[in-house]
C-alpha positions in Angstrom: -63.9 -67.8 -70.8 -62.1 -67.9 -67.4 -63.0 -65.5 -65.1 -59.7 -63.4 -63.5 -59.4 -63.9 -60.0 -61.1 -61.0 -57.5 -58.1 -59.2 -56.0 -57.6 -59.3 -52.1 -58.5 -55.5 -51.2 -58.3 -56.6 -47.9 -54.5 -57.8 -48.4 -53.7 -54.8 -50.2 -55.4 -52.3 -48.0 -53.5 -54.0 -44.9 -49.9 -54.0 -46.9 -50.7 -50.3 -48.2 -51.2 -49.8 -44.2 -48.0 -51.3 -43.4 -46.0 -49.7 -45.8 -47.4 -46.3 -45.0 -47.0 -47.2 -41.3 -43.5 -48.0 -42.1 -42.8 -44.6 -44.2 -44.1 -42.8 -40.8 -42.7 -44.3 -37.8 -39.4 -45.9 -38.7 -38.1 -41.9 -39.3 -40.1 -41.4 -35.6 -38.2 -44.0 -34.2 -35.0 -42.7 -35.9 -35.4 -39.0 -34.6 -36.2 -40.5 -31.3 -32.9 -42.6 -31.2 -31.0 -39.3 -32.6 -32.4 -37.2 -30.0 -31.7 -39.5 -27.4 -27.8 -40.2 -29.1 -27.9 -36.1 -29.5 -29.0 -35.0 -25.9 -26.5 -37.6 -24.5 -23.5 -35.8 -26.8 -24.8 -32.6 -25.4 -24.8 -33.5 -22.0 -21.5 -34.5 -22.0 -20.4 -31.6 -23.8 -21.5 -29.4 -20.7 -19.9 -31.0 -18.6 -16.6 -30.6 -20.2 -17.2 -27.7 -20.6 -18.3 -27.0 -17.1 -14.9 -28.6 -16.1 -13.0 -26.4 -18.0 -14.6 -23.5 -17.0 -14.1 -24.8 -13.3 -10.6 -25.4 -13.7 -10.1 -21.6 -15.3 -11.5 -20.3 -12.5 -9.4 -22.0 -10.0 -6.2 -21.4 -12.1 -6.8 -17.9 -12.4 -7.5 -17.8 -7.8 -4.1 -20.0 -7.5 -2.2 -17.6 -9.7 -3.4 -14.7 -7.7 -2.4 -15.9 -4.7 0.6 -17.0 -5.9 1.5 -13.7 -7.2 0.7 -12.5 -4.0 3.1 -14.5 -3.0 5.6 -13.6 -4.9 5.2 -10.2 -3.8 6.7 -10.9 -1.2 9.7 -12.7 -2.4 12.7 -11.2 -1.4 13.9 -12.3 -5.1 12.9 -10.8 -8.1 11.6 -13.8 -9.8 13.2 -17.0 -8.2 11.1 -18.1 -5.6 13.9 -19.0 -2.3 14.1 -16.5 -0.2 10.5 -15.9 0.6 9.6 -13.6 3.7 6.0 -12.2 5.9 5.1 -8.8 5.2 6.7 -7.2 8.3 5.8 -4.6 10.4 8.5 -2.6 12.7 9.6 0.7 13.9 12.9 0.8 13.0 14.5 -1.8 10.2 17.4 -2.4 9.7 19.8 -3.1 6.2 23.2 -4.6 6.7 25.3 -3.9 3.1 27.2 -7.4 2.7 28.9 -9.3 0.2 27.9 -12.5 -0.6 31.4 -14.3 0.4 31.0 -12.1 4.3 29.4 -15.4 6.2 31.7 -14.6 9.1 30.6 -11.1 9.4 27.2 -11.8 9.1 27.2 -14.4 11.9 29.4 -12.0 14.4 26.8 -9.4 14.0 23.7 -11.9 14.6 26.2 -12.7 17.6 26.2 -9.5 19.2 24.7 -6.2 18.7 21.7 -7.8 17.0 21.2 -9.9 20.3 20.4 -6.2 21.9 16.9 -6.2 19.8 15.5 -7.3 23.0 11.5 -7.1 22.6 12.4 -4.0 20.6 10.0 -3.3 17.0 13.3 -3.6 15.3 13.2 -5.6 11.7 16.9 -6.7 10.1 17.9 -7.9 6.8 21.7 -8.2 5.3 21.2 -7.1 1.6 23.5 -9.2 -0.7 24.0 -9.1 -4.7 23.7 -12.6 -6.5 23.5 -11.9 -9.9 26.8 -13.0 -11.1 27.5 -16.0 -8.1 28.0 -19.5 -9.1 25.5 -22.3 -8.2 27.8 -23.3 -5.1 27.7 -19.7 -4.3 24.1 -19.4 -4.8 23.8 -22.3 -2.6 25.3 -21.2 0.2 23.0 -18.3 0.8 20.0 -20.3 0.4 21.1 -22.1 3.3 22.0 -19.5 4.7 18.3 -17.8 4.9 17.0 -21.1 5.4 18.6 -21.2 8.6 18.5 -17.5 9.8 15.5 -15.6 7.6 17.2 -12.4 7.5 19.0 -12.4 4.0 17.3 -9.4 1.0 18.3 -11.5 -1.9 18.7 -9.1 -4.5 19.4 -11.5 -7.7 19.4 -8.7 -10.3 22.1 -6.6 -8.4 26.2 -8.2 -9.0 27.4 -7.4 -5.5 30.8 -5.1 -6.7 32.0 -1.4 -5.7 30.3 -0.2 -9.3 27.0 -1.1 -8.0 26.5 -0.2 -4.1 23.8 2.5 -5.4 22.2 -0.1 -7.5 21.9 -2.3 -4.6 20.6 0.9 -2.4 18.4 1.6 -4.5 16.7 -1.9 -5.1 17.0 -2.5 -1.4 14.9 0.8 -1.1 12.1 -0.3 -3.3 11.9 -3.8 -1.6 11.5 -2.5 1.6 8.9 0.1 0.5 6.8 -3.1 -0.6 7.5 -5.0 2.0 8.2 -3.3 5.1 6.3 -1.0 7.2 8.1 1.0 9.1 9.2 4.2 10.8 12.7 5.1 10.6 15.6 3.4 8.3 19.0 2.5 9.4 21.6 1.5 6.5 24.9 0.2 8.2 27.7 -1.8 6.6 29.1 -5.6 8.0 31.8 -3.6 9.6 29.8 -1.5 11.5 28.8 -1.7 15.2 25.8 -0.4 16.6 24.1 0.4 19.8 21.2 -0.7 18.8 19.2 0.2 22.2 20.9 3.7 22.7 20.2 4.6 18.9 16.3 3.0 19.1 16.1 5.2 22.1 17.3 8.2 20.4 14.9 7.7 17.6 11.6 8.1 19.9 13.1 11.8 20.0 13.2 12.7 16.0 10.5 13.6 13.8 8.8 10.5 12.2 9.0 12.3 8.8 11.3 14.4 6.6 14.7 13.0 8.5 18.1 12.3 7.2 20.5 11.8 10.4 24.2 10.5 10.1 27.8 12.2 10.2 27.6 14.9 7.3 30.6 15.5 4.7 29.9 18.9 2.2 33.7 19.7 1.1 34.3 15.9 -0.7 36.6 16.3 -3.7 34.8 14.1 -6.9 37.1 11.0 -7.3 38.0 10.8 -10.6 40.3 7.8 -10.4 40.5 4.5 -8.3 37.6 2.0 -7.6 35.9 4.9 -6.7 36.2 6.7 -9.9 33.2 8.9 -10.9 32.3 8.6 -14.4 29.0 10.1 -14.6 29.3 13.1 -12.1 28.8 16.9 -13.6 26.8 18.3 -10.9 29.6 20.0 -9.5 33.0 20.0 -8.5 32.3 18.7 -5.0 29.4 15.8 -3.7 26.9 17.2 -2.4 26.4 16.8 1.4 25.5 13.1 1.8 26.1 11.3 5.2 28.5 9.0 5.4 27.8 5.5 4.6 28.8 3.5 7.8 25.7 4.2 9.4 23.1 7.0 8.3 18.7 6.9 9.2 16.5 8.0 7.4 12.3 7.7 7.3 9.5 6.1 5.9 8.4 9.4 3.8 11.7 9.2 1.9 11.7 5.7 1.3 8.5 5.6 -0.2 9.3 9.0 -2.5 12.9 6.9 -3.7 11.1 4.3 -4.8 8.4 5.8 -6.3 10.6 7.5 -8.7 13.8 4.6 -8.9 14.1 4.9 -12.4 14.5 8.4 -13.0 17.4 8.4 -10.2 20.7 9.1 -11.5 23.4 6.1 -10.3 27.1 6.8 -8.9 30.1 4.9 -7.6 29.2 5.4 -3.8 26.2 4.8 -2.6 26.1 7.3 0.4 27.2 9.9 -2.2 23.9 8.7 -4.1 21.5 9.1 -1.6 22.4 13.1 -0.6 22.1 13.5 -4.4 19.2 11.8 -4.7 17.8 13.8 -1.0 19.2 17.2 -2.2 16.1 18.6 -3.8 14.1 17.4 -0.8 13.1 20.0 1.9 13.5 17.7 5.1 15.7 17.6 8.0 19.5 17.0 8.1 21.0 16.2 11.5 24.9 16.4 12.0 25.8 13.6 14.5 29.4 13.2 15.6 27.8 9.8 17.9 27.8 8.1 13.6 31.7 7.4 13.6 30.8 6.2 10.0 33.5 7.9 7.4 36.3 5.6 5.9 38.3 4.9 9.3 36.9 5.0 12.9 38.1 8.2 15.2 38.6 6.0 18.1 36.3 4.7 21.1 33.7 6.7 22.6 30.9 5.2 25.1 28.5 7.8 22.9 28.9 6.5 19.7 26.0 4.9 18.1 27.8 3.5 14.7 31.0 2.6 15.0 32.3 2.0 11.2 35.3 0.0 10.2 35.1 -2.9 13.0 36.7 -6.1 12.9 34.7 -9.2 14.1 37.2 -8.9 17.2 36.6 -5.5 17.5 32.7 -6.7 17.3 33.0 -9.0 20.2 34.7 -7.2 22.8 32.4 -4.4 22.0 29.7 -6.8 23.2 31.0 -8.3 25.9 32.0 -4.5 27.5 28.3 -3.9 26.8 26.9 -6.6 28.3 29.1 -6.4 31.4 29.6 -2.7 32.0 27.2 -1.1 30.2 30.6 0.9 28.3 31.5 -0.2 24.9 34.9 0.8 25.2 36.9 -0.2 28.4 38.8 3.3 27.9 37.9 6.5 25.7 40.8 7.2 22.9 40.8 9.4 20.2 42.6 9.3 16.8 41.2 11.7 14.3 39.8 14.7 15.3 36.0 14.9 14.8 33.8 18.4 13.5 30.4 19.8 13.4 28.7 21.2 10.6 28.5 24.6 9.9 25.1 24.7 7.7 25.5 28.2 7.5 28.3 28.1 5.0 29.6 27.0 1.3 29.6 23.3 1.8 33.2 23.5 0.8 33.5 25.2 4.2 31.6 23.2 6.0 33.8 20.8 8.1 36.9 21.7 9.9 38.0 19.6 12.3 39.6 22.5 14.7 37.9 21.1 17.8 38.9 17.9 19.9 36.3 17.8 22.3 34.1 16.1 19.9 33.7 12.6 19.8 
């Protein structure tokens, strides 16, 4: 009978080694290589998101600085007329319609020139929300070359909306100017810029509205001029007439502080002693603000001379600058007043005396 071959233990013992050393270390290897394959995944994870968090941060610093920026945009959200925060005693707003390049350059011409080394800030204030690009164009050039344009593009430039420009022009300056006092002329108006700065070191610094006064103004209920939303009364209240009026910081800053509760009218000087008439402050007469609809004549006193043609404008200067006199002979052709604040406004202004400028 055949004997049955001896197994191999050693053969089985080594393949039953193998085997189990297989079962072990090939998932060993295989966690390895996944840890490795895992961290590596990982690792580049962080740094994306490292990178995004980086580039967060610096999108979040250049949007704050560019709404900083912006801030000081004379636009409201068109970034082309961009200006420095300024700083001056007296500034300066020029009402002008876009299409008044002429009148704009006689006035940088001449009694701008008298500045001097004076803390005296300009800006002509023009309306560009219903201009053409052409239009549009113009002005940009415009303050590129010059710097002194207050863009308003939210405010059409018309009659209707003078106290909607005022009243924007107000609340740009209040963020963007510091200043003292406030003078609001038209781009027919000449000034004496050195004789009215001079004047100014003599007022109070707060509570001041200073022009040529009008209390007895019938409402206008017809013409360009025509009051629709008026019921205060049956005459304006006193307001100083728009040619040329100051007025300071304090009552800036409380206009634009409350711009949307003010009431809006036809004429903007008419606005602004409403929208002054609850206030306690100061209200100076000033017969040297020839500022009402047509000029009185020529007086070497006047400060604001209103309704000036760019002629007008540059003999003006020239007497200035070569005599000191604005006007080479005194005339007079309305009769001026004072006002008597001690009386119904309706009272207040009769022009009985002719010895006033």
């Amino acid at each position: 009978m055949p004997i049955a071959p001896r197994p191999n233990h050693d053969v089985s013992l080594l393949y039953a080694i193998i085997s189990n050393v297989n079962f072990y270390v090939w998932p060993v290897y295989r966690y390895g290589e996944m840890k490795k394959l895992t961290e590596k995944v990982f690792t580049k994870s962080l740094v994306f998101y490292c990178l995004c968090a980086i580039v967060f941060v610096v999108g979040y610093f250049v949007g704050v600085l560019q709404c900083i920026g912006w801030c000081n945009e004379i636009t409201y959200g068109k970034k082309l007329y961009q200006v420095e925060k300024q700083t001056a005693y007296l500034a300066v707003i020029i009402f002008s319609a876009p299409g008044n390049y002429e009148r704009r350059r006689a006035i940088r011409k001449t009694w701008l020139l008298n500045k001097g080394d004076r803390s005296i800030g300009h800006f002509f204030v023009v309306g560009t929300a219903s201009l053409e690009s052409a239009e549009l164009n113009n002005i940009q050039h415009e303050h590129e070359e010059f710097g002194d344009l207050m863009v308003l593009d939210k405010v059409s430039d018309s009659y209707a909306k003078l106290s909607v420009k005022l009243r924007e022009a107000l609340t740009w300056l209040y963020a963007n100017v510091e200043f003292v006092f406030l003078l609001k002329v038209d781009d027919d108006s000449f000034v004496r810029l050195g004789a009215l700065y001079n004047e100014l070191k003599l007022k109070p610094k707060e509570k001041l509205y200073w022009g040529f006064f009008d209390g007895q103004a019938k409402v206008k209920f017809g013409g360009k001029w025509k009051e629709t939303a008026w019921f205060l009364c049956d005459r304006y209240l006193p307001y100083a007439k728009g040619g040329g009026y100051v007025i300071t910081s304090d009552l800036v800053r409380n206009l634009a502080l409350t711009s949307s509760y003010l009431s809006l009218y036809q004429n903007e000087d008419v606005a602004l002693g409403t929208w002054l008439a609850p206030f306690d402050i100061k209200r100076v007469h000033d017969p040297n603000f020839d500022t009402e609809y047509l000029s009185r004549g020529c007086f070497n006193s006047y400060l604001v001379t209103h309704k000036q043609s760019i002629s007008l404008m540059i003999t003006k200067f020239k007497n200035l600058k070569e005599t000191g006199n604005m006007c080479t002979s005194e005339r007079r052709e309305r009769n001026s007043y004072m006002y008597n604040w001690r009386v119904q406004p309706s009272l207040c202004c009769i022009r009985n005396n002719s010895q006033i400028p």
